[in-house]
LONUNU-987495 format. One record per residue (C-alpha): residue number from 1; y, x, z. Coordinates in Angstrom, 1 decimal. Example, Ala and Ser with C-alpha at 12.3 -4.5 7.8 and 13.67 -1.06 7.14 Angstrom:
// LONUNU-987495
(pt 1, (-4.5, 12.3, 7.8));
(pt 2, (-1.1, 13.7, 7.1));
// end
This chain:
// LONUNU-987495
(pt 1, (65.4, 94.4, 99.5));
(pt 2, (64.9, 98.2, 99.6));
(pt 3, (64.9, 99.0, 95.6));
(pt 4, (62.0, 101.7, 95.2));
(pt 5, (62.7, 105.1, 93.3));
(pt 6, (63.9, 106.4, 97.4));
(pt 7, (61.5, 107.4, 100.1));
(pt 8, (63.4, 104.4, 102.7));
(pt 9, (64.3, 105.6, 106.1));
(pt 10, (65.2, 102.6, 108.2));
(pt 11, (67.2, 103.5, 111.1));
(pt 12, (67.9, 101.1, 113.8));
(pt 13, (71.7, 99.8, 114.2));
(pt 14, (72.4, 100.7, 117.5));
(pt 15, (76.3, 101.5, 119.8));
(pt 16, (75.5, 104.9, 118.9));
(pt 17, (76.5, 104.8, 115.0));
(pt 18, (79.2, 102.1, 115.4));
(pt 19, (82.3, 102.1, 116.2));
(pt 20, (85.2, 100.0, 116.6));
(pt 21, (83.0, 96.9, 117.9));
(pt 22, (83.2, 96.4, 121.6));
(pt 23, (80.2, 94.2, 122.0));
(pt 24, (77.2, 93.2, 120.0));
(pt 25, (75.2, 90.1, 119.8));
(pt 26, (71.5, 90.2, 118.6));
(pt 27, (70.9, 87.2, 115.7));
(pt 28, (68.1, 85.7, 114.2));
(pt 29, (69.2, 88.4, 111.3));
(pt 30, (70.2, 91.1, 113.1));
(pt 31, (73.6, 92.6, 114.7));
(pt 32, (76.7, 90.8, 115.0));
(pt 33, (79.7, 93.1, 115.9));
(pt 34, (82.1, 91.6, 118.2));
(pt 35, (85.5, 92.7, 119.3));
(pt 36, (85.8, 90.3, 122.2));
(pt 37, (83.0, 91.2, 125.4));
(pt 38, (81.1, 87.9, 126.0));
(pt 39, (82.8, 87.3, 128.8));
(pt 40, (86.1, 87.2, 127.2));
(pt 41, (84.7, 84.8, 124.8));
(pt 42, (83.2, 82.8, 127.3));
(pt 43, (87.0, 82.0, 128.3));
(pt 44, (88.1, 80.5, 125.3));
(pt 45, (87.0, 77.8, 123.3));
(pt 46, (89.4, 78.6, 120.9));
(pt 47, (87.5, 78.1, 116.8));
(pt 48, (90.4, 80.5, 115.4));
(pt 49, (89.6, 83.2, 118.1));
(pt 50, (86.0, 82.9, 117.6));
(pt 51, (86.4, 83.4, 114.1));
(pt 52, (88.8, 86.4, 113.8));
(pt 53, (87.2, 88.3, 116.7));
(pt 54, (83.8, 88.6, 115.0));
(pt 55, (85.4, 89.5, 111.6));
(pt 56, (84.9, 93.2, 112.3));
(pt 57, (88.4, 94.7, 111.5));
(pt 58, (88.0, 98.3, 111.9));
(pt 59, (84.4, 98.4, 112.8));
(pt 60, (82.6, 101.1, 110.8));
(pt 61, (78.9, 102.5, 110.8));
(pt 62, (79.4, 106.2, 111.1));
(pt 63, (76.2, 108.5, 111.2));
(pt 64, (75.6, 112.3, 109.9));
(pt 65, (72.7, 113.1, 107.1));
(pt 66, (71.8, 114.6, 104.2));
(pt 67, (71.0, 111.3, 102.9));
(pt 68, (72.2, 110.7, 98.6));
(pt 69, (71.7, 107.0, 99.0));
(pt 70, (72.5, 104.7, 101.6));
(pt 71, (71.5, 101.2, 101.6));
(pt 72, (72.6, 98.7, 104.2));
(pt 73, (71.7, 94.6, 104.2));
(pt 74, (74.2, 92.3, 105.6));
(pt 75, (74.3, 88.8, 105.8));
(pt 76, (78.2, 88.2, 105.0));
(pt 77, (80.0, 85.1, 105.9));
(pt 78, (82.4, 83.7, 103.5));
(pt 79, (85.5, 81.5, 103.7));
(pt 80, (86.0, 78.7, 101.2));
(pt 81, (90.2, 76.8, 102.0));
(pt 82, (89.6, 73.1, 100.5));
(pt 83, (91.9, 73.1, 97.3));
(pt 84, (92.8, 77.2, 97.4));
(pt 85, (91.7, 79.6, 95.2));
(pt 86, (88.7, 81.2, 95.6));
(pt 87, (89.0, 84.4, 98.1));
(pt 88, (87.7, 87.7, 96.7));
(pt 89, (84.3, 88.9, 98.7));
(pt 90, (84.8, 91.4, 101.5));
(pt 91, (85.0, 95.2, 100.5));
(pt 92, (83.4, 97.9, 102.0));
(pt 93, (84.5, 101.4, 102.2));
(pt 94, (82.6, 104.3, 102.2));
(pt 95, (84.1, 107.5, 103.4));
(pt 96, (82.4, 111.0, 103.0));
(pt 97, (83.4, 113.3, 105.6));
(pt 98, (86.7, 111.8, 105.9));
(pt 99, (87.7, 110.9, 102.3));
(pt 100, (87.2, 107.3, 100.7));
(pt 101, (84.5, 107.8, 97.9));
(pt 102, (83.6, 104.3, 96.6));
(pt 103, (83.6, 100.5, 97.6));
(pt 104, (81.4, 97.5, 97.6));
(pt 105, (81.0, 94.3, 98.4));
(pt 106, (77.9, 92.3, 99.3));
(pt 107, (77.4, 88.4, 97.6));
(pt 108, (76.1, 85.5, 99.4));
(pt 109, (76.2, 85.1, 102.6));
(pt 110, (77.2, 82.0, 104.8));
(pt 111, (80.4, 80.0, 103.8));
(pt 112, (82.5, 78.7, 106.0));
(pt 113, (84.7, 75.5, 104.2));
(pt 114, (87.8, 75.1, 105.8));
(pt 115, (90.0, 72.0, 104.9));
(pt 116, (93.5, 72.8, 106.6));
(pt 117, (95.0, 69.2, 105.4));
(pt 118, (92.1, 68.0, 108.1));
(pt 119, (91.6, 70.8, 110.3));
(pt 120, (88.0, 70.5, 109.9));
(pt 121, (85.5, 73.1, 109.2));
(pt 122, (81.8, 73.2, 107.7));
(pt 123, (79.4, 76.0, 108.0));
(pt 124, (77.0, 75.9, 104.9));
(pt 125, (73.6, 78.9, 105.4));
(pt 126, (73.1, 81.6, 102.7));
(pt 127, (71.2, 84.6, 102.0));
(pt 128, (71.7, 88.0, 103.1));
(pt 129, (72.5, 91.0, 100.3));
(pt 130, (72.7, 94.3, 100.2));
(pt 131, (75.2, 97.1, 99.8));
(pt 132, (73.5, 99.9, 97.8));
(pt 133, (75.6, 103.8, 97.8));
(pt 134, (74.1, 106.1, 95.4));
(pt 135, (74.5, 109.6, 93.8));
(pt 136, (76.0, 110.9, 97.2));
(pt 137, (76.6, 114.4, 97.6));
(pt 138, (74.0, 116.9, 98.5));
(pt 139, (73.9, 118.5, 101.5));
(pt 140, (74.7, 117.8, 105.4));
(pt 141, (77.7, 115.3, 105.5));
(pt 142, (79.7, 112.5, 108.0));
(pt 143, (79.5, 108.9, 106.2));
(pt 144, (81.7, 106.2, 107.0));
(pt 145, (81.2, 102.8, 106.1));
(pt 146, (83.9, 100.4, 107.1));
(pt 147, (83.0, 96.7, 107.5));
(pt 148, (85.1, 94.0, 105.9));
(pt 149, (87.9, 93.7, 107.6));
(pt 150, (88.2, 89.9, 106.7));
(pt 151, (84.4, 88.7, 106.8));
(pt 152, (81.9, 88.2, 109.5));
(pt 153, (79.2, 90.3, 109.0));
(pt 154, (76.3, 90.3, 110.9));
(pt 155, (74.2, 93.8, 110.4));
(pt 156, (70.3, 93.4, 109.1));
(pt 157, (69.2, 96.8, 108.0));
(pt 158, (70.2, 100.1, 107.1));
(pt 159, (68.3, 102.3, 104.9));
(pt 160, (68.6, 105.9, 103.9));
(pt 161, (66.9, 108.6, 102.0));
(pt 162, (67.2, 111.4, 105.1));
(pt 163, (67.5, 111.2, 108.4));
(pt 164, (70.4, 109.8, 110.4));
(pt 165, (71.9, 111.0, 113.6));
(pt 166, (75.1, 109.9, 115.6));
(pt 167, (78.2, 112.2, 114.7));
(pt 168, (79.2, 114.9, 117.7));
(pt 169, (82.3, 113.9, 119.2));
(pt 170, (84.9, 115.7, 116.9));
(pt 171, (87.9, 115.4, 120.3));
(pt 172, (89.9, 112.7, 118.6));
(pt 173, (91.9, 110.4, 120.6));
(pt 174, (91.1, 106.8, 120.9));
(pt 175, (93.6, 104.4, 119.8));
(pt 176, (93.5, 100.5, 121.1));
(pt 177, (95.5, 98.7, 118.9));
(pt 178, (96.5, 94.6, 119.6));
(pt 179, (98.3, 92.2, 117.1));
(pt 180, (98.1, 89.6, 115.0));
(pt 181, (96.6, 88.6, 111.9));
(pt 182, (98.9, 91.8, 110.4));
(pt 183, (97.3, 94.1, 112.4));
(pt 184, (93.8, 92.3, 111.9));
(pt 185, (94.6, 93.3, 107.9));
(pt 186, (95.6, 90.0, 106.1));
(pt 187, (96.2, 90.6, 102.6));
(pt 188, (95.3, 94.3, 102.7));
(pt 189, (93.0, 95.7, 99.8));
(pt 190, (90.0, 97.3, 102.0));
(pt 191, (89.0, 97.8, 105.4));
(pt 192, (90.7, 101.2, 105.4));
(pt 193, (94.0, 100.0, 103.7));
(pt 194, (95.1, 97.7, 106.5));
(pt 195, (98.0, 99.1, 108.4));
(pt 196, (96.2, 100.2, 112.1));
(pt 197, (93.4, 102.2, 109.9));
(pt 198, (95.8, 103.9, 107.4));
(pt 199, (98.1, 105.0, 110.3));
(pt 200, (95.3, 106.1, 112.4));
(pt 201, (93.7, 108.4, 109.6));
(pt 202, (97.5, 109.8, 109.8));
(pt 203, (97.7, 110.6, 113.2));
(pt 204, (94.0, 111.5, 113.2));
(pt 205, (92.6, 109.1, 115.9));
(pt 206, (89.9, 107.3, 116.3));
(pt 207, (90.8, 103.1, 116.1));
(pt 208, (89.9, 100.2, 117.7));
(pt 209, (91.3, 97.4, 116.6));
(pt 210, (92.0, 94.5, 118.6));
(pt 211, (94.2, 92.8, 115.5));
(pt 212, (93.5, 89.5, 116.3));
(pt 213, (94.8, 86.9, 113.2));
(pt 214, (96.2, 84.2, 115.0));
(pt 215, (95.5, 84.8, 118.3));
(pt 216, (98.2, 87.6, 119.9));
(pt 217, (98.9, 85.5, 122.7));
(pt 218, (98.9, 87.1, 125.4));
(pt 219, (95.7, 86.1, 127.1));
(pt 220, (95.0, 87.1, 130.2));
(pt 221, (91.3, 87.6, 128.8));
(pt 222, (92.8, 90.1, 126.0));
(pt 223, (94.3, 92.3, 128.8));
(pt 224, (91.9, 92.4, 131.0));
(pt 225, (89.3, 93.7, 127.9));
(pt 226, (92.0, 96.5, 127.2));
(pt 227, (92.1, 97.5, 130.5));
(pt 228, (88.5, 98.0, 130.4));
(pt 229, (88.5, 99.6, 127.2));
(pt 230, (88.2, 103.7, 127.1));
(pt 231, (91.3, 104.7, 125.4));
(pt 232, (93.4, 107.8, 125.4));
(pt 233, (96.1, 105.7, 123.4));
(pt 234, (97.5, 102.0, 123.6));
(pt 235, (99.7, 99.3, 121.7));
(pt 236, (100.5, 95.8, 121.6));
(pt 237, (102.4, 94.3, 118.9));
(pt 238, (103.7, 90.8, 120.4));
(pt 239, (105.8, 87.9, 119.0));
(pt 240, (104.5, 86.1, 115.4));
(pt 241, (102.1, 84.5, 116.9));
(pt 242, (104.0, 82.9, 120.1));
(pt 243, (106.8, 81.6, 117.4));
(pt 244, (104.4, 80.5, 114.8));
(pt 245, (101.8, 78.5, 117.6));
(pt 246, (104.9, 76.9, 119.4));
(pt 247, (102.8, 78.2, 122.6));
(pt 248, (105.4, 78.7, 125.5));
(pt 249, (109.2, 79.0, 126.2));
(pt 250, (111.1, 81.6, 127.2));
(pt 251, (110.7, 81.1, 130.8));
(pt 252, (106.9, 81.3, 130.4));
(pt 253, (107.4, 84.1, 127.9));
(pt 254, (108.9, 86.8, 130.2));
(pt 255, (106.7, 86.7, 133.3));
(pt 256, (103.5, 86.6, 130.5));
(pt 257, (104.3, 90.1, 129.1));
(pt 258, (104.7, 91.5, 132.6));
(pt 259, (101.1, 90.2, 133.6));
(pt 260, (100.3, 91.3, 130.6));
(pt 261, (101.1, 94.8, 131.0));
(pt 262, (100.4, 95.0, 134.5));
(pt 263, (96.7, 94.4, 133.5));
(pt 264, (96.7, 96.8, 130.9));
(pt 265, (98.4, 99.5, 133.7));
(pt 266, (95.1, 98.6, 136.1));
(pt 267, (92.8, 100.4, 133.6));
(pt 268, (95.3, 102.7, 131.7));
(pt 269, (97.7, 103.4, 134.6));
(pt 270, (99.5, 107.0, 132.7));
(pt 271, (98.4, 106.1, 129.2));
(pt 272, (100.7, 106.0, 126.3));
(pt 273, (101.8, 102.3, 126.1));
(pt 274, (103.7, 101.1, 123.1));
(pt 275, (105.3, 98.1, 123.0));
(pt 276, (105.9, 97.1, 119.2));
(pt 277, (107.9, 93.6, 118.1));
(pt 278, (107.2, 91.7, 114.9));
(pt 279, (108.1, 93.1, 111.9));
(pt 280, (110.7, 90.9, 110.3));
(pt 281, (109.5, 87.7, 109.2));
(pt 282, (112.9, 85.7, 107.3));
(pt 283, (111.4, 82.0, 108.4));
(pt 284, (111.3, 82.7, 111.5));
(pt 285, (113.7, 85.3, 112.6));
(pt 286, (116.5, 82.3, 114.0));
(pt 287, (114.1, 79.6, 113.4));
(pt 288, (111.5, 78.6, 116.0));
(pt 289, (107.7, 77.0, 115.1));
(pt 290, (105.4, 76.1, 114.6));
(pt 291, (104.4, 77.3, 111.4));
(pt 292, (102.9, 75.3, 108.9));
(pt 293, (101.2, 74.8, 105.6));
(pt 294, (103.4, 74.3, 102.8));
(pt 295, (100.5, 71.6, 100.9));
(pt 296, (103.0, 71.2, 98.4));
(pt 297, (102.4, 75.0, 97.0));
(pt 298, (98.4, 74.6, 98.3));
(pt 299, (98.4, 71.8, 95.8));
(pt 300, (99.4, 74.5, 92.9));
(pt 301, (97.0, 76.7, 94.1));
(pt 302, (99.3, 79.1, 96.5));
(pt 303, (98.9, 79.8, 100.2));
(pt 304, (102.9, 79.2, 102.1));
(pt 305, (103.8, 78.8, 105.3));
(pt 306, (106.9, 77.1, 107.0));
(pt 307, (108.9, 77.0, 109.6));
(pt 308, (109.3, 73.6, 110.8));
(pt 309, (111.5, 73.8, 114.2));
(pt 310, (115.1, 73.7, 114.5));
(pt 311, (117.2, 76.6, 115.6));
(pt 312, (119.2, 74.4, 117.9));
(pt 313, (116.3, 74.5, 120.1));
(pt 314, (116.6, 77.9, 121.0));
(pt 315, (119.1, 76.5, 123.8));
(pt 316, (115.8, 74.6, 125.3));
(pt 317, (113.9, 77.6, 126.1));
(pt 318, (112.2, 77.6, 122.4));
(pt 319, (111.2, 81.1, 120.8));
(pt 320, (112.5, 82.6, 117.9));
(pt 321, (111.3, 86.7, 116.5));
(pt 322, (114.7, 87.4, 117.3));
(pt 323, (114.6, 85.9, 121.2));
(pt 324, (111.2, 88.0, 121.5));
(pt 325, (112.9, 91.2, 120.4));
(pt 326, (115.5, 91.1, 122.8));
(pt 327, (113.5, 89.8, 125.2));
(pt 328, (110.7, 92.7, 124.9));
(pt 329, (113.2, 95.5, 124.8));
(pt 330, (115.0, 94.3, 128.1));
(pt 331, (111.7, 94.3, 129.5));
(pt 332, (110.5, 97.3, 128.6));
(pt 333, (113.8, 99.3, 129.3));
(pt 334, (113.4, 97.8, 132.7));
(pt 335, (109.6, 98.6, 133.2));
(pt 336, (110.8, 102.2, 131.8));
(pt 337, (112.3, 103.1, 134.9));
(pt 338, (109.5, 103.3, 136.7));
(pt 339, (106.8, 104.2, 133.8));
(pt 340, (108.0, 107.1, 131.8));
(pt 341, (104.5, 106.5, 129.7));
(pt 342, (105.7, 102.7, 128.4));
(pt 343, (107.5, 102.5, 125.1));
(pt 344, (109.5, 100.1, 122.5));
(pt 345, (109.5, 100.4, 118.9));
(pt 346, (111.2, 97.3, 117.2));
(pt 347, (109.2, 95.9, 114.2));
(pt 348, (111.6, 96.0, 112.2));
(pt 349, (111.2, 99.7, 111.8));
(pt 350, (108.6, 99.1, 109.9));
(pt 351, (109.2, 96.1, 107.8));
(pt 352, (113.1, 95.4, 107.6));
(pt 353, (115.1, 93.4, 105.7));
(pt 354, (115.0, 96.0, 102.5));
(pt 355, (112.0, 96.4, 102.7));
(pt 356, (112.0, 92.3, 102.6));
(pt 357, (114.1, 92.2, 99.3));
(pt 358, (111.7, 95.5, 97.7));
(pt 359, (108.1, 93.7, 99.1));
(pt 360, (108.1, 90.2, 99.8));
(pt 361, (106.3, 88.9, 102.3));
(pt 362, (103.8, 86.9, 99.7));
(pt 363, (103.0, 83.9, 101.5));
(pt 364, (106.5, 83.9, 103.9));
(pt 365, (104.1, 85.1, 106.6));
(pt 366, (102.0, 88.3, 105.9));
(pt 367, (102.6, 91.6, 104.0));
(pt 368, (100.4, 92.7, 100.8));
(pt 369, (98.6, 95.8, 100.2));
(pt 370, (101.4, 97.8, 99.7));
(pt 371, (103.6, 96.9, 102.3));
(pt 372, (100.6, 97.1, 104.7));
(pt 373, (100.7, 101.1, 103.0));
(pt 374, (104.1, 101.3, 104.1));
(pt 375, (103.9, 99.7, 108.0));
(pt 376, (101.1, 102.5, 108.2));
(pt 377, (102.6, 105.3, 106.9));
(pt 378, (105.9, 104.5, 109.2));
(pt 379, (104.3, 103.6, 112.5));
(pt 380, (102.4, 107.2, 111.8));
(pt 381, (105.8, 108.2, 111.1));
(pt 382, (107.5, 107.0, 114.1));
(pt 383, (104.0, 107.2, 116.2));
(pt 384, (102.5, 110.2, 116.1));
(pt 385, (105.5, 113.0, 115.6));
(pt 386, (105.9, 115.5, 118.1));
(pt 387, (108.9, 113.6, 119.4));
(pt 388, (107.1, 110.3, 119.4));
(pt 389, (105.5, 108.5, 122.0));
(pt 390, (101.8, 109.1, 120.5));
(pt 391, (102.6, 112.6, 120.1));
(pt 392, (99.7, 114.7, 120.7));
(pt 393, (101.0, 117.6, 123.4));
(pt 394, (97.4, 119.1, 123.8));
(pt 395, (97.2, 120.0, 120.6));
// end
């Protein structure tokens, strides 16, 4: 509820002030941001991909005013793992005119109880809250409030204390970012601090983020919405999640990334296209998957994952990080001759095997908040220099 010592403004949540979302569904409560079409949805019945796509990683209001307080209710909703520790509530950050000036987070919400031992899932109905900013800075400015990057959040109401309008187009090129859970944020501190939004606020572009936890598998749906999505810039950062699913063989494998990337080259036919491989993951470098809990360590309270195929199956067509490497580079060096706009970076650029022995990967699977800091500040690195393939030649 609107507390009362402001003269309230409600402005209507509308495509105009978000970004990042590539769909959005009206609710009984209000907006939900989606980063699937509904058509793409409509493909898949998939529970993971319906959860990760409407957790809005990278989507961020983003409106000009004069306004000192901001108010915006939310009705967040939660996950709860059977036997895990508590996770912390989402975090919002707010950025003013460009520079991260506090965070939040919003209580209640929906939970969603997930027993992995089972596979099951139960969806239990909460209240909405609200996120309250205060004390902002006189005067005409740009806010920025990212969503949590890790929490659906359906939109109910925004309030302010002046006016709103959308933010002029500032020129920035539009980035279109696809990956797994990493690039969705796992284990990163804020909405801002996940790898794709640290390196874009390097190279000064705008994101959207099609980090997908789980789900980088090279559907055709996923192509098919990047071809139709506006962007001046592209990557896709293939492999963990075809080793850790167990989804295909090798001989799938190959002709998949082709159709994937003719799709993309429908839509985006002279666009930068970067073609990234995992970062290094040791369990599953030379050893195939699936992946799986370790319920040993959930029993003690820790989140681990294992490898459970055999390496000597790598003969029978199975996938290894280390098979999709070489696999990716052979195709793009082959695709190369004929698209001077298509690149390769190897993952392990990135995240190496010192960087392995200096930052663990916490849970054998996905980087913490620093190491997300450091993918970030190296694909920028690599990314975004004049010599690199993001490099921005108009400027």
């Amino acid at each position: 509820m609107p507390t009362t010592e402001h003269h309230w403004i409600t402005t209507p949540i509308t495509a105009d002030i978000l970004r990042g979302a590539l769909d959005l569904e009206r609710t009984a409560h209000g907006l939900l941001p989606h980063r699937l079409p509904a058509w793409a949805r409509a493909q898949c019945a998939d529970g993971q991909l319906a959860m990760v796509e409407a957790q809005p990683s990278g989507v961020r209001l983003v409106f000009r005013t004069r306004a000192t307080a901001v108010e915006l209710d939310t009705l967040p909703t939660k996950r709860v793992y059977a036997g895990a520790p508590p996770r912390p509530d989402g975090v919002y950050d707010l950025l003013v005119d460009g520079r991260l000036t506090a965070q939040s987070t919003v209580t209640g919400g929906n939970t969603l109880a997930i027993d992995m031992a089972t596979g099951t899932a139960e969806s239990r109905p909460g209240p909405a809250g609200t996120l309250r900013f205060a004390d902002l800075p006189d005067g005409v400015k740009d806010i920025e409030i990212w969503l949590p990057h890790n929490e659906t959040t359906e939109l109910v109401a925004l309030r302010t204390d002046a006016p709103v309008e959308p933010v002029p187009d500032r020129g920035r090129r539009v980035w279109l970012h696809h990956g797994s859970s990493i690039s969705h944020g796992s284990d990163a501190a804020s909405p801002t601090a996940i790898w794709p939004a640290l390196a874009a606020s390097l190279g000064g572009v705008e994101l959207i983020n099609l980090g997908l936890g789980g789900s980088a598998l090279l559907d055709p749906f996923t192509a098919r919405t990047m071809r139709d999505t506006p962007a001046d810039l592209i990557s896709v950062k293939i492999g963990i999640n075809l080793v850790n699913a167990d989804l295909m063989r090798l001989r799938a494998f190959g002709p998949a990334v082709h159709g994937f990337l003719d799709t993309i080259r429908e839509g985006h036919p002279t666009t930068p296209l970067l073609v990234v491989s995992a970062i290094l993951c040791p369990i599953h470098e030379d050893t195939p998957g699936p992946a799986s809990f370790d319920f040993s360590a959930l029993s003690s309270g820790r989140l681990r994952f294992l490898a459970t195929g055999d390496p000597a199956e790598r003969a029978a067509g199975k996938l290894t990080l280390g098979v999709i490497r070489e696999e990716l580079s052979r195709i793009v060096e082959q695709r190369a001759a004929d698209d001077p706009h298509l690149h390769y970076l190897d993952g392990r650029d990135l995240y190496g095997e010192a960087d392995a022995v200096e930052l663990p990967l916490p849970d054998e699977l996905h980087p913490d908040a620093a190491t997300h800091r450091r993918i970030g500040e190296r694909f920028a690195t690599l990314a975004f220099a004049a010599d690199g393939p993001f490099a921005d030649h108009g400027a």
